[in-house]
C-alpha positions, 0 to 999 in steps of 0.5 A: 288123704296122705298114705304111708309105705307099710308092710304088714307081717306075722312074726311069730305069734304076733302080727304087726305094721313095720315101717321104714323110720324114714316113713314116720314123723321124726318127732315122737308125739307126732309119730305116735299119734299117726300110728294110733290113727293107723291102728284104730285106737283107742277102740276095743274093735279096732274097726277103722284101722288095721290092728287085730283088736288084740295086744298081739296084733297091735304092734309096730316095728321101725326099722332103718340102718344102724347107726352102730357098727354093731349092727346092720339094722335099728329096730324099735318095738312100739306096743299099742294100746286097743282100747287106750291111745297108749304107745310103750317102747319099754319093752322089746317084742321077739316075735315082731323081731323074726320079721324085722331081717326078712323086712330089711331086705325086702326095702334093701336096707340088707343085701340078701345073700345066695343061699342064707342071710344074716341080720344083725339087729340092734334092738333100741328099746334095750340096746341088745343085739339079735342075729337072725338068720333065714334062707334067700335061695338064690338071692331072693326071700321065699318064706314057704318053709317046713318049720311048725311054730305053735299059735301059728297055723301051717309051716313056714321058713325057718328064723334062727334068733340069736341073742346077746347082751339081753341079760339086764336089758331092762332092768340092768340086772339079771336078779333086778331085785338082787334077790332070787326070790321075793315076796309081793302080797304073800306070794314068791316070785322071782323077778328076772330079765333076760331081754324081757323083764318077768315075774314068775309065780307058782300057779298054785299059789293063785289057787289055779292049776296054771291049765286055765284057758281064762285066768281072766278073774285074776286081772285084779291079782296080777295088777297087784303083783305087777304094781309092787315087782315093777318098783322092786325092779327099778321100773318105777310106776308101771301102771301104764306100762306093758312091763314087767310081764307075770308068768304063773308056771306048773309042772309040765303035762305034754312032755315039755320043761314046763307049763306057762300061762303068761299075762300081757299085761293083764289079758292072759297070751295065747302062746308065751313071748320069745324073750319072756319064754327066754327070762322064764327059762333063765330063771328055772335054771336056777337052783332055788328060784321060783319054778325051779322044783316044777321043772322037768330041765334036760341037759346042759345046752339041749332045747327048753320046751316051754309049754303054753295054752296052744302048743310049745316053744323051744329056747336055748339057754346057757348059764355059767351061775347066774351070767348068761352065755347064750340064748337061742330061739327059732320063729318063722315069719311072713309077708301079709301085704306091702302097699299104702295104709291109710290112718283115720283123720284126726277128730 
């Protein structure tokens, strides 16, 4: 049986396989079908791969020097199916990304520096660029670390993630729709893209407080509304896409901007995406946009607490009207193993 060189990390609060580009077939079919093999799906259990049997930890970065001056590294996000052998690049995953700089300098790609080291990372699902930025003292990784990030249990080192160029990413706009709100099977949305292409809904308007744990009954709902903002949104047919994302929002209850029950597509997310929690904040920041009312915003430039079902995440978002300036957020992330994964044969 051939094996192929794998790292399995948590980034964020999400877990995933990052492989070196020159470790997986050059033809996209090919590559697709082995990293399905890899993963173990399509199966609910995921039982004979390596993937968690969740949307979260059925995740795949590719990593390799970039081709662009831009950037120090490439890093394409794959989202696979569990219980459909589907492979998505349409979107990017900001929390697979807090990984991707510590894994380009544990394969070399990066040359760690002596106190601190920046990535640039050119993130080909949409061609934006992320920095991030994480300690190497004395020239080496060490992810032990007193930062806390909810999902997530314990403390690890701290990741600054800085973006730009995310807004319109995906969907080439900021507003896709050219509208700040919109009305899809009688319900206001505002359909935005600041790295992560999001609809966001008033909770209340699906009869729900947006404190649920199980928003499980409103798959069907979601499905919908998902369906009919991703045409709006010049996603065409999104039927078997992990994008756009629905984000229900309420007022916040823990001291927080706001409280968030996120759908990934249709499975309600444990915590909220990094780059969807960066597009919900974008949103709330605007004056008549969906959530607007519902949100406890602090000062120009001061951390956005957005609350979600296991705790709070902390973004920075600088608008100048509806043109993005700069978003920030902080994850930690972690080596789990490094060796040879072994996929299933093929039936």
């Amino acid at each position: 049986m051939t094996g192929v060189r794998c790292m399995l990390m948590r980034g964020g609060t999400s877990k995933g396989a990052y492989f070196l580009a020159e470790d997986l077939p050059s033809d996209p079919a090919e590559r697709d079908d082995l990293l399905l093999r890899i993963m173990g799906a399509p199966d609910p259990r995921q039982i004979d791969g390596i993937g968690g049997a969740h949307p979260l930890t059925s995740k795949v970065a590719i990593v390799s020097p970039s081709a662009d001056d831009s950037a120090d590294v490439d890093y394409l996000f794959l989202q696979l199916g569990v219980e459909e052998p589907t492979v998505s690049d349409r979107q990017n995953c900001g929390n697979l990304l807090a990984g991707v700089g510590p894994f380009a300098v544990e394969r070399g790609l990066v040359p760690a520096g002596p106190g601190g080291t920046s990535v640039r990372i050119r993130m080909l699902n949409t061609g934006s660029v992320a920095t991030a930025t994480f300690p190497t003292p004395g020239g080496g990784l060490d992810y032990d670390g007193e930062t806390a990030v909810s999902g997530v249990p314990g403390t690890a080192a701290r990741i600054d993630l800085d973006f730009a160029g995310t807004e319109g990413s995906t969907c080439g706009a900021l507003l896709p729709t050219g509208r700040l709100r919109d009305v899809i099977d009688g319900i206001e949305v505002t359909c935005v893209d600041n790295g992560m292409p999001v609809v966001v809904a008033a909770a209340s308007d699906f009869g729900v407080t947006g404190y649920e744990t199980d928003l499980s009954a409103l798959r069907d709902r979601v499905q919908s509304l998902r369906l009919r903002a991703g045409e709006l949104m010049g996603l065409g047919d999104v039927s078997a896409a992990s994008v756009p994302k629905t984000t229900l929002v309420a007022p916040p209850r823990d001291g927080g901007m706001i409280c968030t029950r996120t759908f990934i597509p249709l499975r309600m997310h444990t915590s909220i995406g990094v780059l969807g929690a960066v597009s919900v904040a974008t949103a709330l920041l605007i004056d008549g946009a969906v959530g607007h009312d519902l949100a406890e915003i602090p000062p120009p430039g001061t951390p956005m607490s957005i609350e979600h079902p296991t705790g709070r995440l902390d973004v920075v978002v600088e608008l100048d009207g509806t043109t993005v300036r700069r978003s920030s957020i902080v994850r930690t992330a972690r080596k789990l193993f490094d060796g040879t994964v072994f996929p299933r044969s093929r039936p």
